[in-house]
Structure formats: C-alpha cells, structure tokens
MARKEFI-805226 format. One line per 8 residues: their letters; for each residue y, z, x of N, C-alpha, C. Coordinates in Angstrom, 2 decimals. Layout:
<recs>
A	Y Z X Y Z X Y Z X  ...
</recs>
This chain:
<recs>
XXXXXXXX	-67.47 180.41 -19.44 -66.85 181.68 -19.76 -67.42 182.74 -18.84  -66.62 183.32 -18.21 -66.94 184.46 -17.12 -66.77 185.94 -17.66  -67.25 186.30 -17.81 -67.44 188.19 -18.54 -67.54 188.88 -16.83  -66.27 189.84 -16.94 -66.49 190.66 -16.09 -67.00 191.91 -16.56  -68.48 191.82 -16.56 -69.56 192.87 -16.94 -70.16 193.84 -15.80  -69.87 195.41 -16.03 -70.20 195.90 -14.41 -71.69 196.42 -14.55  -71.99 196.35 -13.55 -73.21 196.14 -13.30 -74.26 198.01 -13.22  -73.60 198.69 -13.70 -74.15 200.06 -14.14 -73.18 200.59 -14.75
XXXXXXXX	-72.84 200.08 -16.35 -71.96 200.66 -17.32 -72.25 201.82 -17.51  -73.19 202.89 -17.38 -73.65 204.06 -18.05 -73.12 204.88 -16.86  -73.31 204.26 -15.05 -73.17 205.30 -14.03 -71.80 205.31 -14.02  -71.02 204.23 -14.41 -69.64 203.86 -14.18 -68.64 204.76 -15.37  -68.88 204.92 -16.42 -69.01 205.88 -17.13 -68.20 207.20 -17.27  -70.12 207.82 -16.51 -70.05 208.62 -16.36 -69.01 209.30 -15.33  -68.96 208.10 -14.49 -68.17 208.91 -13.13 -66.12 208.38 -13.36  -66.26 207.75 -14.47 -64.90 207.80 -15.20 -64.62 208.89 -15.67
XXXXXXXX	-64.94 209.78 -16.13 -64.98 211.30 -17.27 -65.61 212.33 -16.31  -65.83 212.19 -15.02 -66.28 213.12 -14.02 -67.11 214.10 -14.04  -68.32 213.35 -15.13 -68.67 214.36 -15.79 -69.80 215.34 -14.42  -70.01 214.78 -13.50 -70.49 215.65 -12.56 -69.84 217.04 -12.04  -68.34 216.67 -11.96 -67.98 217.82 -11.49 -67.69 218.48 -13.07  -67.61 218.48 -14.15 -67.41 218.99 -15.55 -68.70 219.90 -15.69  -69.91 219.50 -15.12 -70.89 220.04 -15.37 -70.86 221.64 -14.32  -70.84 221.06 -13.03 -70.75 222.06 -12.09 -69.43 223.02 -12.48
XXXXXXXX	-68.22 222.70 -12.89 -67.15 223.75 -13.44 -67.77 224.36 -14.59  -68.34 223.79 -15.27 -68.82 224.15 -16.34 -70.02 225.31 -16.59  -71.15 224.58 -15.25 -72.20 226.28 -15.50 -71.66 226.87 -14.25  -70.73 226.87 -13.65 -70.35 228.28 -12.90 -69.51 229.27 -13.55  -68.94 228.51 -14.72 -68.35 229.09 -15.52 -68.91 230.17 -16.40  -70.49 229.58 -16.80 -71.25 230.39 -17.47 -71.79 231.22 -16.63  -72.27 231.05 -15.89 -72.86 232.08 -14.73 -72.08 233.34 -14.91  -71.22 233.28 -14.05 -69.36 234.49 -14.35 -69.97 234.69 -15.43
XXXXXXXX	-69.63 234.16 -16.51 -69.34 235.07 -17.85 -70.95 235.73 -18.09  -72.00 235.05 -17.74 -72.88 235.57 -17.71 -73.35 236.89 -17.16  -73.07 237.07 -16.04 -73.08 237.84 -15.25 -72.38 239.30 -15.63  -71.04 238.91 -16.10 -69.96 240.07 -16.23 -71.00 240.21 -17.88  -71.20 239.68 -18.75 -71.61 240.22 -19.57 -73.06 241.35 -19.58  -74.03 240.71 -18.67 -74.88 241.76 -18.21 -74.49 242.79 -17.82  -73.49 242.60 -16.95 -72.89 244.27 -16.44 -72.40 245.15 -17.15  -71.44 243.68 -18.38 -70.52 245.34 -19.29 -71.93 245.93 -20.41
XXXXXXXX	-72.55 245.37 -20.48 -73.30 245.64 -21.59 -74.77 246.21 -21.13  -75.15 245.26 -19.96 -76.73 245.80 -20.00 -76.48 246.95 -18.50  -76.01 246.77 -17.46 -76.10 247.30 -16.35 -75.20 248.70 -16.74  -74.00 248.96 -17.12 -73.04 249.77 -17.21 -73.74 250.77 -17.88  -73.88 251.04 -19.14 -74.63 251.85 -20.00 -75.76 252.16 -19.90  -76.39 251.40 -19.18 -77.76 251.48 -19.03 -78.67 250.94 -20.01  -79.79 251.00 -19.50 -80.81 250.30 -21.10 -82.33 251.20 -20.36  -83.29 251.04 -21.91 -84.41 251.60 -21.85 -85.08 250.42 -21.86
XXXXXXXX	-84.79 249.19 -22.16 -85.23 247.92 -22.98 -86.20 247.04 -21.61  -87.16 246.74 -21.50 -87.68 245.98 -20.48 -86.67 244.95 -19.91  -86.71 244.59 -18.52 -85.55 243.70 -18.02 -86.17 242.35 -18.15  -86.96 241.70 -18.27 -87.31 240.39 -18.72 -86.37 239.80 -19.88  -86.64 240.85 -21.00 -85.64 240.69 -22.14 -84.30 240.11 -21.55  -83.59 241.00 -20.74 -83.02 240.70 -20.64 -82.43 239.33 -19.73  -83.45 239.20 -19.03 -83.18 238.18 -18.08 -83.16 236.90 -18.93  -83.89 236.59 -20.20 -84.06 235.76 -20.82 -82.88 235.19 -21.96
XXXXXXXX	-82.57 236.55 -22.57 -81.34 236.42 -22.92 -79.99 235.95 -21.89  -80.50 236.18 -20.98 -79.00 235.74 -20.12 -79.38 234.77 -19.58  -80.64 234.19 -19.36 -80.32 232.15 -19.20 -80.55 231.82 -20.45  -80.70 232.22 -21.49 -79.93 231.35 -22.65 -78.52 231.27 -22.69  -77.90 232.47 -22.75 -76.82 232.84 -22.61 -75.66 231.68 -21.85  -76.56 231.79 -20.89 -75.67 230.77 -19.38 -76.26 229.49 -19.51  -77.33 229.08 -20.00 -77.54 227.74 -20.83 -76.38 226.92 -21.76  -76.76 227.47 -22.65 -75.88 227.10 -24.00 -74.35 227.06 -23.69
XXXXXXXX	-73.72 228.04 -23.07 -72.75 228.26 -22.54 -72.23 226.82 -21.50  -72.79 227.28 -20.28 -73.04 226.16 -19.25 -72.76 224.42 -20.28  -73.89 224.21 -21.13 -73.55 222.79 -22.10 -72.61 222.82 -22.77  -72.19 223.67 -23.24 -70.79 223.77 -24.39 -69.68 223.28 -23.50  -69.55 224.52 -21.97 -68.00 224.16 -21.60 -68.04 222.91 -20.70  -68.92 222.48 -20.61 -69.50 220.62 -19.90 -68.73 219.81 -21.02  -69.32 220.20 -21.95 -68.89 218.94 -23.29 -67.56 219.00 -23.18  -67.06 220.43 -23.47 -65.45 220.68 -23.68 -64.61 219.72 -22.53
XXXXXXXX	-64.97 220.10 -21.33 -64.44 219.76 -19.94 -64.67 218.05 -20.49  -65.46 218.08 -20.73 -66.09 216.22 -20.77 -65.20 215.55 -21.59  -64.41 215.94 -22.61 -63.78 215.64 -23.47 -62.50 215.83 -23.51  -61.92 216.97 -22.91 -60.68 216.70 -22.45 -60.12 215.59 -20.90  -61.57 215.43 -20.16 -61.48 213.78 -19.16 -60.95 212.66 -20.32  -61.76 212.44 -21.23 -61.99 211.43 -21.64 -60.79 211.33 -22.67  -60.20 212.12 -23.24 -58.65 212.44 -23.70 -57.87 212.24 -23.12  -57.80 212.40 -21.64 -57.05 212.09 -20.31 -57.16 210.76 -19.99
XXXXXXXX	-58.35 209.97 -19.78 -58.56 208.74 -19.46 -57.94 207.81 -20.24  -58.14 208.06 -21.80 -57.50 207.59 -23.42 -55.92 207.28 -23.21  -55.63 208.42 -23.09 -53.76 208.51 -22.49 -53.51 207.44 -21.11  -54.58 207.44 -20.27 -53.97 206.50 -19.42 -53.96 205.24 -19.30  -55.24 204.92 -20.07 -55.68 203.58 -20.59 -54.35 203.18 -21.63  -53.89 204.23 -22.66 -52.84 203.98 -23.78 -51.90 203.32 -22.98  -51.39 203.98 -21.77 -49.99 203.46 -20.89 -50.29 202.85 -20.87  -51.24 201.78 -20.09 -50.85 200.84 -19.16 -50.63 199.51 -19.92
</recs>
C-alpha cells in the first residue's frame, strides 16, 4: 500500500491558504489604520500626555489588529480553497 504522504504537511499548508502574503496584507493594513488613528486622535488635537504612552498603545493597536485581519484574510483562503476542492 503506497500513501501519497507529502513530505512537509504543515509548510504545504501553510502555503495553500497563503498565509504569508495574508500576514503581510494584513499588518500593513494595521500599520495604515494605525497610523491614521494616531493622527486623527493623538497628532491633530494635540496631547499633553507623554509620547511613549502613546507609542505603546499604537503597537498594541497595530499588533492585535495586524493578527485579527491575518486570521480573517486566512480564512477567507481557506473558504476559497474549500469551494475549489468542493468542484473538482
């Protein structure tokens, strides 16, 4: 009995669901929103507030963000892949 078993299921995978480029769309995405949010809020109005604060809040910000729209992106691949696998 011959099993066609590939030989890095986890890299093979991953690069089915693209999740490399999902990641990179994903924290540039946060970045942008990151960014524009510092401006409307911390840069525009101004602040008295030390800027560390703020710097910290905004790589969480673009963290959390950045992983969320990865997953999202990651999951509509793999919804996509589902549908094409369904055809064939």
């Amino acid at each position: 009995m011959s099993e066609s078993v590939p030989e890095r299921p986890r890299a093979n995978f991953v690069a089915a669901l693209n999740v490399r480029r999902n990641a990179i769309r994903g924290f540039a995405f946060s970045l942008l929103f990151t960014a524009a949010v510092l401006a409307v809020f911390v840069v525009l109005p101004g602040t008295r507030q030390p800027t560390p604060y703020y710097v910290a809040l905004g790589f969480v910000l673009s963290t959390a963000l950045g992983a969320v729209a990865t997953t999202v992106l990651t999951l509509f691949s793999a919804y996509r892949l589902a549908k094409e696998t369904d055809l064939e």
